[in-house]
N, CA, C and O atoms as CSV, one atom per row, in Angstrom:
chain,resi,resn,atom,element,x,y,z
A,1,UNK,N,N,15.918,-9.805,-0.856
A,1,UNK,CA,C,15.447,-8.826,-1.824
A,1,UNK,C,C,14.035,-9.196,-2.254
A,1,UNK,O,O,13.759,-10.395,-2.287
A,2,UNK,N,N,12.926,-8.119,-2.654
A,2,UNK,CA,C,11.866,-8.315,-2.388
A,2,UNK,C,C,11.640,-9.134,-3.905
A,2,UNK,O,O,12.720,-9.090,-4.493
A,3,UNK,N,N,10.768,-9.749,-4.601
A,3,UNK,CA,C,10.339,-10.720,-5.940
A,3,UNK,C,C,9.796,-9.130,-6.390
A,3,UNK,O,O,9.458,-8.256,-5.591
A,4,UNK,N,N,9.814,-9.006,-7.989
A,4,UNK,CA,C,9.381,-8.565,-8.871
A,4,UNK,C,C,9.057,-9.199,-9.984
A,4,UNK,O,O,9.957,-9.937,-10.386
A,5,UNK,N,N,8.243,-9.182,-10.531
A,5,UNK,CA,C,7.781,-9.535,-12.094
A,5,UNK,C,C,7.406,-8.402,-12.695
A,5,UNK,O,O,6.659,-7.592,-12.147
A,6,UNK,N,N,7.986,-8.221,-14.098
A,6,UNK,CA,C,7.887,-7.149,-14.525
A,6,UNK,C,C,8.171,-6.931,-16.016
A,6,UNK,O,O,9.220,-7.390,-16.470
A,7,UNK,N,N,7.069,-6.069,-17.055
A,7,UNK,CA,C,6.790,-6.230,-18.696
A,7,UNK,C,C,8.097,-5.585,-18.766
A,7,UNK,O,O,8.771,-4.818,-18.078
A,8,UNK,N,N,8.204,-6.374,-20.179
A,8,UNK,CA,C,9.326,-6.454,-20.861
A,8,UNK,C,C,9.719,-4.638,-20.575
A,8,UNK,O,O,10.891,-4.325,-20.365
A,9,UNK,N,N,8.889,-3.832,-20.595
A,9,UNK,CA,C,9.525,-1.976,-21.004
A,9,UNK,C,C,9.741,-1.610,-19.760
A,9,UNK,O,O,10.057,-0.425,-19.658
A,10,UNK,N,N,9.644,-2.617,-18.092
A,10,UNK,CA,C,9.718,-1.694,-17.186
A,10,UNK,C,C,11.021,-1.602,-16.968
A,10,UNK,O,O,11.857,-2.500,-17.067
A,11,UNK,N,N,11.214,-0.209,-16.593
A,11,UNK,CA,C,12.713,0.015,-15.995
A,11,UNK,C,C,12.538,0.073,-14.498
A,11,UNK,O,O,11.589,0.282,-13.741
A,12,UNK,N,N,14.276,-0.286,-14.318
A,12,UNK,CA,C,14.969,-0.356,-13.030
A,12,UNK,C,C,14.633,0.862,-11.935
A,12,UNK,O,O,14.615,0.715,-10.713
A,13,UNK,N,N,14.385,2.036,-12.630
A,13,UNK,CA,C,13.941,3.058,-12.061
A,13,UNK,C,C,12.513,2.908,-11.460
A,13,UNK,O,O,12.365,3.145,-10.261
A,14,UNK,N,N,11.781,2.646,-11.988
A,14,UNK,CA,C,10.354,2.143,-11.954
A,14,UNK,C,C,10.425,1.433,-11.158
A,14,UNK,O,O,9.787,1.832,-10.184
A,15,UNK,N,N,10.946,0.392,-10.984
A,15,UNK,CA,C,10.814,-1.083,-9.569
A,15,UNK,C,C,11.412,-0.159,-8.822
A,15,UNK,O,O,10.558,0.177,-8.002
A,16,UNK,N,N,12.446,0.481,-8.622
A,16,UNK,CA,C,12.707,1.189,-7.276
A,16,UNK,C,C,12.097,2.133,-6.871
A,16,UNK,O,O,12.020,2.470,-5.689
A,17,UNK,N,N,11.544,2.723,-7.894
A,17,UNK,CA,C,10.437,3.537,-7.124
A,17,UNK,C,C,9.402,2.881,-6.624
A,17,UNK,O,O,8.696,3.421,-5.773
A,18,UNK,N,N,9.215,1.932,-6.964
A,18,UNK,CA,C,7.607,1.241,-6.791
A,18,UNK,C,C,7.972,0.402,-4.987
A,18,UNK,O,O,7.293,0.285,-3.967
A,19,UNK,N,N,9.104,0.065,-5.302
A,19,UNK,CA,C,9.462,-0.314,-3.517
A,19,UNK,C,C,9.667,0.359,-2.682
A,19,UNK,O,O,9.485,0.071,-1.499
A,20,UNK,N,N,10.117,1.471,-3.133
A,20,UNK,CA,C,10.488,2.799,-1.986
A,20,UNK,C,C,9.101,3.104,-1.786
A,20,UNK,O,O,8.834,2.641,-0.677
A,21,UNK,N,N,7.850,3.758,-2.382
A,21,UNK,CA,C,6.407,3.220,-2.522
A,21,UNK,C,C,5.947,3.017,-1.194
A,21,UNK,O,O,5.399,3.661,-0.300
A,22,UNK,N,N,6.565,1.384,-1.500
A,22,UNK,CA,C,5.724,0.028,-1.274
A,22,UNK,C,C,6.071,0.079,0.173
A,22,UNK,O,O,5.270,-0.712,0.671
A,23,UNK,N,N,6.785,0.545,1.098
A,23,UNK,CA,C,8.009,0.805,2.086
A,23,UNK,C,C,7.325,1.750,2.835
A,23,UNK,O,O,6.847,1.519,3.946
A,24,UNK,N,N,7.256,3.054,2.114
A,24,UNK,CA,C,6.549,4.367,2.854
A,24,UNK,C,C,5.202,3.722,3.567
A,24,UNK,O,O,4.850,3.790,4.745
A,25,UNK,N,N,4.541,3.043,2.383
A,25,UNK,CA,C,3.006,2.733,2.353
A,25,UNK,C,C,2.668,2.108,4.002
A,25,UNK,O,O,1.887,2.349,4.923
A,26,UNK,N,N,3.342,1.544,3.817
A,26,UNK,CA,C,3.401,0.180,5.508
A,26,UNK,C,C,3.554,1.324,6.197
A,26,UNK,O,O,2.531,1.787,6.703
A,27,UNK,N,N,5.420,2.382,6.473
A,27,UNK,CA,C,5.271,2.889,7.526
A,27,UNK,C,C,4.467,3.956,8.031
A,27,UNK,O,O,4.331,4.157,9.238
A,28,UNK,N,N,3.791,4.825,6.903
A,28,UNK,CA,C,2.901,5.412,7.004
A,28,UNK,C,C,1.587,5.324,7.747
A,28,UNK,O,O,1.102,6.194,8.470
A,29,UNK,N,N,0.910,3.715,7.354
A,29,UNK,CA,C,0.182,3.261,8.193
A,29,UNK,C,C,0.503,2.956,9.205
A,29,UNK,O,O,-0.507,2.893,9.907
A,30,UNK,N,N,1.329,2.720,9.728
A,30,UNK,CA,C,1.931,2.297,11.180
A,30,UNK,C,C,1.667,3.781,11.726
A,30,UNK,O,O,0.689,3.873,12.468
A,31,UNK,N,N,2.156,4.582,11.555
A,31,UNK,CA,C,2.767,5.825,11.765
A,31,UNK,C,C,1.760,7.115,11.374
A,31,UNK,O,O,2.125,8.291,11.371
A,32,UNK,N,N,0.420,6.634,11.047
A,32,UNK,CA,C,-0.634,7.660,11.334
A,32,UNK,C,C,-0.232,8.932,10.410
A,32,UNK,O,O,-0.585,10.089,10.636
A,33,UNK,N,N,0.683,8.440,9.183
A,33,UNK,CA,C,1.064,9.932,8.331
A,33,UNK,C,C,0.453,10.037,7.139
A,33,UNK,O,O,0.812,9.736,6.001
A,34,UNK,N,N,-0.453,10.475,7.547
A,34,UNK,CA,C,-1.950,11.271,6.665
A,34,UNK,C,C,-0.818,11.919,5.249
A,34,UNK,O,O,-0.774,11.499,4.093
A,35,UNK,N,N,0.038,13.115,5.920
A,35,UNK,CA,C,0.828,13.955,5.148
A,35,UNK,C,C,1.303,12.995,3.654
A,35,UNK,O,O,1.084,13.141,2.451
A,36,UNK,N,N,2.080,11.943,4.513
A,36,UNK,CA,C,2.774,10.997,3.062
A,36,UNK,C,C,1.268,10.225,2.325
A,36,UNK,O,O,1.540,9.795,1.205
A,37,UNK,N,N,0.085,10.027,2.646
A,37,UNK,CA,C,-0.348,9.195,1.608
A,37,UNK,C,C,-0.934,10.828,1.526
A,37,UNK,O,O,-1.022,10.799,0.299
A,38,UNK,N,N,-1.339,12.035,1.825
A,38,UNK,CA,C,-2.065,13.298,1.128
A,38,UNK,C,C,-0.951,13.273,-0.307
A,38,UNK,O,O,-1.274,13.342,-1.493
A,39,UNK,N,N,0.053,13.185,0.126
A,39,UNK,CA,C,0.737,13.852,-1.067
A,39,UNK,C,C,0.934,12.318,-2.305
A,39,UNK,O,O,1.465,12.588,-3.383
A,40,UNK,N,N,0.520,10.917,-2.073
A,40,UNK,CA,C,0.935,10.073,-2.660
A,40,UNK,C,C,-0.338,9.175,-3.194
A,40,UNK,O,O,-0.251,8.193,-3.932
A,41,UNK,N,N,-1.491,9.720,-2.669
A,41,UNK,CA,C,-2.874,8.893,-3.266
A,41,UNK,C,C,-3.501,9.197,-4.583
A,41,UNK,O,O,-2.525,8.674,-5.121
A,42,UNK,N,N,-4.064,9.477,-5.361
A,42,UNK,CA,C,-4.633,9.867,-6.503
A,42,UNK,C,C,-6.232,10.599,-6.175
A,42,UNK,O,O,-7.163,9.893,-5.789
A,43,UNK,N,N,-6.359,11.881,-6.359
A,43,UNK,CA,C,-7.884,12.082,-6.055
A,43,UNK,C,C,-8.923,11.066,-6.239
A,43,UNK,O,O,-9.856,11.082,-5.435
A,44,UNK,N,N,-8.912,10.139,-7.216
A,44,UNK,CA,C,-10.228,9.356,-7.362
A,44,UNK,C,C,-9.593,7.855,-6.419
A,44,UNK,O,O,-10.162,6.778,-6.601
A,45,UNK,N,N,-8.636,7.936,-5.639
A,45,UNK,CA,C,-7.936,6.764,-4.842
A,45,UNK,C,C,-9.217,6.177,-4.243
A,45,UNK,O,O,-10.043,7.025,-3.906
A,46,UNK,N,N,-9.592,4.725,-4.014
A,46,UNK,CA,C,-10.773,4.386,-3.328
A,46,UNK,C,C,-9.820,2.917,-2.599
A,46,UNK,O,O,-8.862,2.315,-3.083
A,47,UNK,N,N,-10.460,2.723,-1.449
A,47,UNK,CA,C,-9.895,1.524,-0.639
A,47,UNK,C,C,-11.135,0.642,0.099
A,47,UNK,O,O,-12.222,1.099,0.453
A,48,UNK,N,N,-10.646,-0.799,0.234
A,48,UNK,CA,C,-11.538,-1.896,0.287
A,48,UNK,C,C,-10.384,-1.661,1.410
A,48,UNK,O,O,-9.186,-1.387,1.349
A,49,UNK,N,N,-11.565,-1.961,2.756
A,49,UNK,CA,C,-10.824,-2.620,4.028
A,49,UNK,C,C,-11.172,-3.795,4.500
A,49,UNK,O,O,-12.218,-4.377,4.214
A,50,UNK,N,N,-10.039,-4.322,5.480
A,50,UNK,CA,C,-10.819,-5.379,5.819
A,50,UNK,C,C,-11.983,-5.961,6.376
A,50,UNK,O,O,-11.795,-7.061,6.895
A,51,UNK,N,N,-12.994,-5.568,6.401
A,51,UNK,CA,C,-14.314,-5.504,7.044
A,51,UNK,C,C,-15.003,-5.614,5.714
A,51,UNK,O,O,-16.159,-6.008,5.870
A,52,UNK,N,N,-14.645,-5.373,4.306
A,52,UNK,CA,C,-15.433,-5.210,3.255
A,52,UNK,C,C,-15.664,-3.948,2.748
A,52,UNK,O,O,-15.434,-3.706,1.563
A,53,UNK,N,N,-16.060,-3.178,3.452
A,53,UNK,CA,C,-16.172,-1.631,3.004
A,53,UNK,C,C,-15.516,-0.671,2.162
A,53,UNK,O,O,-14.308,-0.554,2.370
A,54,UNK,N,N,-15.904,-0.118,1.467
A,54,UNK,CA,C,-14.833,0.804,0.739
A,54,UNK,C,C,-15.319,2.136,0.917
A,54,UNK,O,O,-16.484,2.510,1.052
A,55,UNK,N,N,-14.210,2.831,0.899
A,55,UNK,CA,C,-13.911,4.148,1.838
A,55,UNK,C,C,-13.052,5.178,0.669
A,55,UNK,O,O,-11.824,5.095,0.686
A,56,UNK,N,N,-13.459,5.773,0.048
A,56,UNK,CA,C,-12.611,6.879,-0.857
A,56,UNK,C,C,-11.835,7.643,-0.049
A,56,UNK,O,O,-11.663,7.390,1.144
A,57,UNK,N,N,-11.234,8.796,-0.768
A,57,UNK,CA,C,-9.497,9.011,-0.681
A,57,UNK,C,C,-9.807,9.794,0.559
A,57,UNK,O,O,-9.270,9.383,1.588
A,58,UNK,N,N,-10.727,11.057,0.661
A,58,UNK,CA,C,-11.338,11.312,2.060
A,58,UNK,C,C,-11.483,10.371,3.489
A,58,UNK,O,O,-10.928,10.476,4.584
A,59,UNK,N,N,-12.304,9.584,3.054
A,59,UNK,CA,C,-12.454,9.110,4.569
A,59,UNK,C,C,-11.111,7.863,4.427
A,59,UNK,O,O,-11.001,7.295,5.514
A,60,UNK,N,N,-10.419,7.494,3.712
A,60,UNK,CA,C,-9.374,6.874,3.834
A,60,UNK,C,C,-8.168,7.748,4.724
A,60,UNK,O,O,-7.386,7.163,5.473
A,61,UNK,N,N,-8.153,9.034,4.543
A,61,UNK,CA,C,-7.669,9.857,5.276
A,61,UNK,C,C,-7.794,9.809,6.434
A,61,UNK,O,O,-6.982,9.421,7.274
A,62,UNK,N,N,-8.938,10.244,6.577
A,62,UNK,CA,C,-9.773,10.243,8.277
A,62,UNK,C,C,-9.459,8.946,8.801
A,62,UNK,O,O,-9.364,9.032,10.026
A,63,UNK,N,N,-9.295,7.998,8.464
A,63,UNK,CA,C,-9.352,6.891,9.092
A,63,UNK,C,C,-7.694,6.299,9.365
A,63,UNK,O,O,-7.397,5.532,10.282
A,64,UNK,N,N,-6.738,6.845,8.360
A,64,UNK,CA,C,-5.463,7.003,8.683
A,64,UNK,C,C,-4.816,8.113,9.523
A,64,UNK,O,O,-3.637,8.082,9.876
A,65,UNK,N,N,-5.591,8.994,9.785
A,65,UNK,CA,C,-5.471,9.868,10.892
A,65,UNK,C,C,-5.803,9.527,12.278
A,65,UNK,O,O,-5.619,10.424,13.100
A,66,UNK,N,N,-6.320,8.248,12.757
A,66,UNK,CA,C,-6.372,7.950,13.809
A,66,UNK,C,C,-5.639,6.306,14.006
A,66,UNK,O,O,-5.842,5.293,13.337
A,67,UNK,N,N,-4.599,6.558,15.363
A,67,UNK,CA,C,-4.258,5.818,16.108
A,67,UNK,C,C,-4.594,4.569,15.503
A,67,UNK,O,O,-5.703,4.071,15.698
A,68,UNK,N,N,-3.275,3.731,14.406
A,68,UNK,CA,C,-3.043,2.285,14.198
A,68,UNK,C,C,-3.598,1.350,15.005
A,68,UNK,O,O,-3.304,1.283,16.199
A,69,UNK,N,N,-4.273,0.713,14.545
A,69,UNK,CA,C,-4.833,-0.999,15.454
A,69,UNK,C,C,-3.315,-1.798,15.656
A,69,UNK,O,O,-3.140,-2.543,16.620
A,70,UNK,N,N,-2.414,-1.590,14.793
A,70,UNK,CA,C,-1.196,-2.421,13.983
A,70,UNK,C,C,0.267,-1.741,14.161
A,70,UNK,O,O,0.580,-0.652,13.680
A,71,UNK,N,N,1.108,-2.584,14.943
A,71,UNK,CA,C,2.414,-2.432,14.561
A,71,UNK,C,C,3.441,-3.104,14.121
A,71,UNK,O,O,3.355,-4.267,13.727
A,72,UNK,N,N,4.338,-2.535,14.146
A,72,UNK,CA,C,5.441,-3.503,14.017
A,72,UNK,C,C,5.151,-4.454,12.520
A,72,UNK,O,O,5.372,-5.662,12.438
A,73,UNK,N,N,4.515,-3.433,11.206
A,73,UNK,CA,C,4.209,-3.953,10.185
A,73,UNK,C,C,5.481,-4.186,9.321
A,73,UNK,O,O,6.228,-3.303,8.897
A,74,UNK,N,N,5.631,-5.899,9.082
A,74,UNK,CA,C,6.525,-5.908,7.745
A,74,UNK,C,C,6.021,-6.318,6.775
A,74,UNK,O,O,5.075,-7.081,6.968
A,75,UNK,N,N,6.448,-5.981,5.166
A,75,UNK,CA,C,5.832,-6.572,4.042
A,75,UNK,C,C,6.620,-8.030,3.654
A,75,UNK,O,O,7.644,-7.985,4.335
A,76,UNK,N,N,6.627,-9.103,3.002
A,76,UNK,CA,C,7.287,-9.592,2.709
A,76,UNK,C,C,5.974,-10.544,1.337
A,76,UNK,O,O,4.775,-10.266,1.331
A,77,UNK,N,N,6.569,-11.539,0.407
A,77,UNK,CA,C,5.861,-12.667,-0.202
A,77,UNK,C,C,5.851,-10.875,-1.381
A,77,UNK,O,O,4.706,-10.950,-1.828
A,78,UNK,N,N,6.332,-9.816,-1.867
A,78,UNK,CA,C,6.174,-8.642,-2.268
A,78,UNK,C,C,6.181,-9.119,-3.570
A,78,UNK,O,O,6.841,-10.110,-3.882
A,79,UNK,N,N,5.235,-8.252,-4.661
A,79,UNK,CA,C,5.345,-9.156,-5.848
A,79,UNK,C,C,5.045,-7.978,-6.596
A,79,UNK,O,O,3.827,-7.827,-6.490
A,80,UNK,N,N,5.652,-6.826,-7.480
A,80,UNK,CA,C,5.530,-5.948,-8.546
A,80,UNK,C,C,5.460,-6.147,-9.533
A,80,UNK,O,O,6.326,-6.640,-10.255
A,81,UNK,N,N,3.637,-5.567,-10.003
A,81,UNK,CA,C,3.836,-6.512,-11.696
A,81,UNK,C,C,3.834,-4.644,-12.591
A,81,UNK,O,O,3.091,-3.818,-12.062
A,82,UNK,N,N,4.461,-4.298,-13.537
A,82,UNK,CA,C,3.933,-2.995,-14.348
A,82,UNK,C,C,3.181,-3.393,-15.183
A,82,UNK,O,O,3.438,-4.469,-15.725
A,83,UNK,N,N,2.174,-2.756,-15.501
A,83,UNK,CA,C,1.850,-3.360,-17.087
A,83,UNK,C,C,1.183,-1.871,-17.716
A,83,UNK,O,O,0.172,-1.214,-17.470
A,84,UNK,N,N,2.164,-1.760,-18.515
A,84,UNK,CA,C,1.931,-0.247,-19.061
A,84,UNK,C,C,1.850,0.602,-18.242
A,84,UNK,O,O,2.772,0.418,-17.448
A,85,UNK,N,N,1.075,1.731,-17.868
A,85,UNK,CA,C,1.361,2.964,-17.310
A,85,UNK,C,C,0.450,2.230,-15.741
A,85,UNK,O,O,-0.220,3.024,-15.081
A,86,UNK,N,N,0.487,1.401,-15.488
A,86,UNK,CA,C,-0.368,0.894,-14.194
A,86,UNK,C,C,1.070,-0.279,-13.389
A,86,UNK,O,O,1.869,-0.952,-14.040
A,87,UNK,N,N,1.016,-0.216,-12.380
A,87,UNK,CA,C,2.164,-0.869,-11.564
A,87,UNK,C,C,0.663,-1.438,-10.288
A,87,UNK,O,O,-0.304,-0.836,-9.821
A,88,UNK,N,N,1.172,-2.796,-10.151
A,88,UNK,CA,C,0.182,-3.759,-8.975
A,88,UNK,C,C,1.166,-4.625,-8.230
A,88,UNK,O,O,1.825,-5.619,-8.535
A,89,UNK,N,N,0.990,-3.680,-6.829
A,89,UNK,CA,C,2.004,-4.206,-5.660
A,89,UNK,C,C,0.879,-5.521,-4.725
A,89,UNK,O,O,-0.203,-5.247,-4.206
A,90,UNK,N,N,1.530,-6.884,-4.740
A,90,UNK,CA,C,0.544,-7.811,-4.096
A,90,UNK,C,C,2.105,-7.899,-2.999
A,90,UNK,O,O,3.288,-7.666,-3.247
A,91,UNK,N,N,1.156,-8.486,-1.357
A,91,UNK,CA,C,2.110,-8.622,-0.276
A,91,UNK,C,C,1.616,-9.229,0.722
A,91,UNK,O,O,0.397,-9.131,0.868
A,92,UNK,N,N,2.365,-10.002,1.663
A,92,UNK,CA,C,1.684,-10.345,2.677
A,92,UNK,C,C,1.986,-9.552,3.492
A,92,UNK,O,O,3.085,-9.036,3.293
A,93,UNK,N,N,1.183,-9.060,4.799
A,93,UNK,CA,C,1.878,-8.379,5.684
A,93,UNK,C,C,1.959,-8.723,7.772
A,93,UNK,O,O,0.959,-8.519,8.460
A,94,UNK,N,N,2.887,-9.075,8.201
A,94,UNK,CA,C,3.127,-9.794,9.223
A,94,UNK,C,C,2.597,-8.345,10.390
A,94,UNK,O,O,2.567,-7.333,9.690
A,95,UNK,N,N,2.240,-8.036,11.727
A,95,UNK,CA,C,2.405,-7.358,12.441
A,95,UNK,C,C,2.131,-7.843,13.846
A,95,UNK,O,O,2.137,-8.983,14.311
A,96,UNK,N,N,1.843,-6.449,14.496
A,96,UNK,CA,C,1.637,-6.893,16.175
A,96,UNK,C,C,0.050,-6.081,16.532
A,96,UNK,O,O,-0.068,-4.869,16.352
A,97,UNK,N,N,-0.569,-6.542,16.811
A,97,UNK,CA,C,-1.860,-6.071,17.384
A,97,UNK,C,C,-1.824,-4.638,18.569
A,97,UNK,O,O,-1.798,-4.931,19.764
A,98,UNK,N,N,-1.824,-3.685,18.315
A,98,UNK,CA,C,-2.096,-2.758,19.505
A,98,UNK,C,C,-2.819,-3.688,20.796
A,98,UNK,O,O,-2.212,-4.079,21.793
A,99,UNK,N,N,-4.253,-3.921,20.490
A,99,UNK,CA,C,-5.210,-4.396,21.317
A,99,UNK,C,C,-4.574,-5.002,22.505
A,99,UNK,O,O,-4.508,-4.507,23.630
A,100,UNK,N,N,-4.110,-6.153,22.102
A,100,UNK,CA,C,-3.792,-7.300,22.866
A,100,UNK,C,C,-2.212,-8.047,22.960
A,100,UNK,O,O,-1.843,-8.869,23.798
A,101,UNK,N,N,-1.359,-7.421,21.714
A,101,UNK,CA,C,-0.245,-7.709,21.854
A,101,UNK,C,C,0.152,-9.137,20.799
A,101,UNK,O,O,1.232,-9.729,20.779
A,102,UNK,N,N,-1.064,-9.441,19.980
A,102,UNK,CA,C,-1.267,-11.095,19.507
A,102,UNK,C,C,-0.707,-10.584,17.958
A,102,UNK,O,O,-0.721,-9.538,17.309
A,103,UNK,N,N,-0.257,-11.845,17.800
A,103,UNK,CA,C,0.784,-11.289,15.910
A,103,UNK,C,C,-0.678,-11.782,15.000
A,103,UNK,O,O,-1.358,-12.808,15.033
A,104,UNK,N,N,-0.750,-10.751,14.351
A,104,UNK,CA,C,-1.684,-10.942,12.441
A,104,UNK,C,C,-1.050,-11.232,11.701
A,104,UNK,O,O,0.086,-11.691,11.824
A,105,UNK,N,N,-1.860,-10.954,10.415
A,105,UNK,CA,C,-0.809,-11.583,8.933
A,105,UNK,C,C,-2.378,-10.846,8.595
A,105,UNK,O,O,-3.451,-10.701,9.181
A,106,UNK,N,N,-1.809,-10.518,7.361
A,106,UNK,CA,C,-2.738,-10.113,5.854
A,106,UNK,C,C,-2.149,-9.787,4.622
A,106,UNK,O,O,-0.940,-9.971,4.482
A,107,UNK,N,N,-2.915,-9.272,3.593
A,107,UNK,CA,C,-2.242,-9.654,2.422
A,107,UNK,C,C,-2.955,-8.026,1.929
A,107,UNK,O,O,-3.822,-7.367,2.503
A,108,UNK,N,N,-2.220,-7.746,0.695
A,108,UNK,CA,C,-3.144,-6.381,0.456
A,108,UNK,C,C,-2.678,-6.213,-1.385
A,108,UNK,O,O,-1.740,-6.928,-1.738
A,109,UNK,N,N,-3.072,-5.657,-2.044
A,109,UNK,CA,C,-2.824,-5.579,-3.023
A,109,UNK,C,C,-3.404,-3.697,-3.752
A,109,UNK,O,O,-4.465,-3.087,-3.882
A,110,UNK,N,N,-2.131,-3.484,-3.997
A,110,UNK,CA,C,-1.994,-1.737,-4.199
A,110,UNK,C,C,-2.034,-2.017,-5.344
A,110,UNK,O,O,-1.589,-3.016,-5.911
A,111,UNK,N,N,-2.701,-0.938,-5.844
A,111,UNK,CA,C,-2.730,-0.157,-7.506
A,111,UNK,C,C,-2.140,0.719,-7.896
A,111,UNK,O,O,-2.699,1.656,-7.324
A,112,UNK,N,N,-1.272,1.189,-8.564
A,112,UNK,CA,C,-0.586,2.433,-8.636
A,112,UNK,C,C,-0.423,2.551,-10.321
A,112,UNK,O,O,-0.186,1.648,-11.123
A,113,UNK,N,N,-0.661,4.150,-10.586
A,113,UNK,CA,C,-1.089,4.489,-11.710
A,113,UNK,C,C,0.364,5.770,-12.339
A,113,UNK,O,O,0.296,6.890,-11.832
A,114,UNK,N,N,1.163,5.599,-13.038
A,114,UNK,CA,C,1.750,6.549,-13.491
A,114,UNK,C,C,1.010,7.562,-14.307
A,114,UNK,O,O,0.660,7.376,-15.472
A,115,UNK,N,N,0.784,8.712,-13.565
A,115,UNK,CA,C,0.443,9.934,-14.165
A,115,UNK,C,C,1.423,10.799,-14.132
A,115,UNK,O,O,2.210,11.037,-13.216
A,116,UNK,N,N,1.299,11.464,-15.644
A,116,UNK,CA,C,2.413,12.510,-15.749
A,116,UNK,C,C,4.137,11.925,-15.100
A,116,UNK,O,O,4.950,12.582,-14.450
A,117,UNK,N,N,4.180,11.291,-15.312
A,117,UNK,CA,C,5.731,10.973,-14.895
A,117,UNK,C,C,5.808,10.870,-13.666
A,117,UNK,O,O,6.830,11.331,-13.157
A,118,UNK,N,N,4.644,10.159,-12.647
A,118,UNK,CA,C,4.356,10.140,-11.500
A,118,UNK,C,C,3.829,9.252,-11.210
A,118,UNK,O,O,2.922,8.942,-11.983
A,119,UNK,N,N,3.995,8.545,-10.268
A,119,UNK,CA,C,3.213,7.330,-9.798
A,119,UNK,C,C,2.359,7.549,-8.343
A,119,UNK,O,O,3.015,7.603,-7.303
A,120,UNK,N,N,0.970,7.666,-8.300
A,120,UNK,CA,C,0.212,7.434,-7.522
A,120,UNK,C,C,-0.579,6.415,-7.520
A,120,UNK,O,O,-1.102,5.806,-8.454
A,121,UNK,N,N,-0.642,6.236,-6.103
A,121,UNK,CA,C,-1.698,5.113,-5.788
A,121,UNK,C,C,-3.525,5.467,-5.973
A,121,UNK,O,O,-3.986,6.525,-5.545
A,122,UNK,N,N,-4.303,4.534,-6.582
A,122,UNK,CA,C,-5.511,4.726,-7.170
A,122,UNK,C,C,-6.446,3.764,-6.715
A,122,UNK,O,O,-7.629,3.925,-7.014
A,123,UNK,N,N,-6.027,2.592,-5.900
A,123,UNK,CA,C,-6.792,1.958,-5.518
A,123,UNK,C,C,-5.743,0.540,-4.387
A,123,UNK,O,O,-4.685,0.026,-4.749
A,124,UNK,N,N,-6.555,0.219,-2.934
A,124,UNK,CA,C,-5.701,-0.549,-2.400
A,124,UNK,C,C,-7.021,-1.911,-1.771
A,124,UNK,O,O,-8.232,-1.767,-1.932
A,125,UNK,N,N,-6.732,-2.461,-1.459
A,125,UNK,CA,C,-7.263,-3.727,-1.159
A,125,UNK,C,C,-6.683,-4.623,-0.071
A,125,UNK,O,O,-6.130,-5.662,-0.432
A,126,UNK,N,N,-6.762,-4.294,1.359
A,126,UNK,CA,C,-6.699,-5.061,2.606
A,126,UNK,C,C,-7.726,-6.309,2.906
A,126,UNK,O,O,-8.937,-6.483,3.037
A,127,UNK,N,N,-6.587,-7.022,2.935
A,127,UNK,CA,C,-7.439,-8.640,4.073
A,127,UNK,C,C,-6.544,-8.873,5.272
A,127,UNK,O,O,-5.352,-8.590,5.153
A,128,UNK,N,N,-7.020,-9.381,6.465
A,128,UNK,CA,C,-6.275,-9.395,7.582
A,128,UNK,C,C,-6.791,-10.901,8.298
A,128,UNK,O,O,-7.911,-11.057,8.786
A,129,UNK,N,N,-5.983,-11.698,8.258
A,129,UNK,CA,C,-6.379,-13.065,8.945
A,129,UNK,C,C,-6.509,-13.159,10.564
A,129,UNK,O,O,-6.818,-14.224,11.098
């Protein structure tokens, strides 16, 4: 079962949503589905990749619309903190290289913002060893 830490007011509902989330998020990227993060990012969503660059919710799109470098992604080391209306998913993440077939590891750390009785993601942060 994945580690959570979590303020005294978060509910049980809340961590399971935030893993079901945390779950999509990976296979989505694996899986080139633009559709699940269109409907799950926050308009002002901005992302740091691993190269350094940051890429807003647009070209984060575009760039999840083409053909994964990465498969066979699992999360694990998963760590959910809430703190007030903001939820911060930290993880390591194990996979398989398209390229060459050679196993990675990286770590990433999601932002997710409850709006309106909703939780979207607002900001994410990839490193890849």
């Amino acid at each position: 079962m994945p580690q959570s830490a979590t303020a005294n007011t978060a509910s049980a509902s809340d961590l399971d949503i935030l893993h079901d989330l945390n779950r999509n998020y990976l296979r989505a990227v694996e899986e080139s589905d633009v559709r699940w993060f269109d409907g799950n990012l926050s308009d002002d969503f901005l992302n740091s990749n691993p190269d350094g660059s940051i890429v807003d919710r647009a070209r984060f799109l575009a760039q999840i619309g083409k053909p994964s470098s990465v498969k066979n992604i699992e999360g694990s080391d998963i760590l959910i903190r809430l703190l007030g209306g903001f939820a911060f998913i930290h993880a390591r993440t194990d996979y398989v290289k398209v390229a060459d077939g050679s196993k990675g590891f990286g770590r990433y750390t999601d932002i997710w913002q409850n709006r309106d009785g909703r939780w979207l993601c607002v900001s994410a942060h990839v490193t890849r060893g």
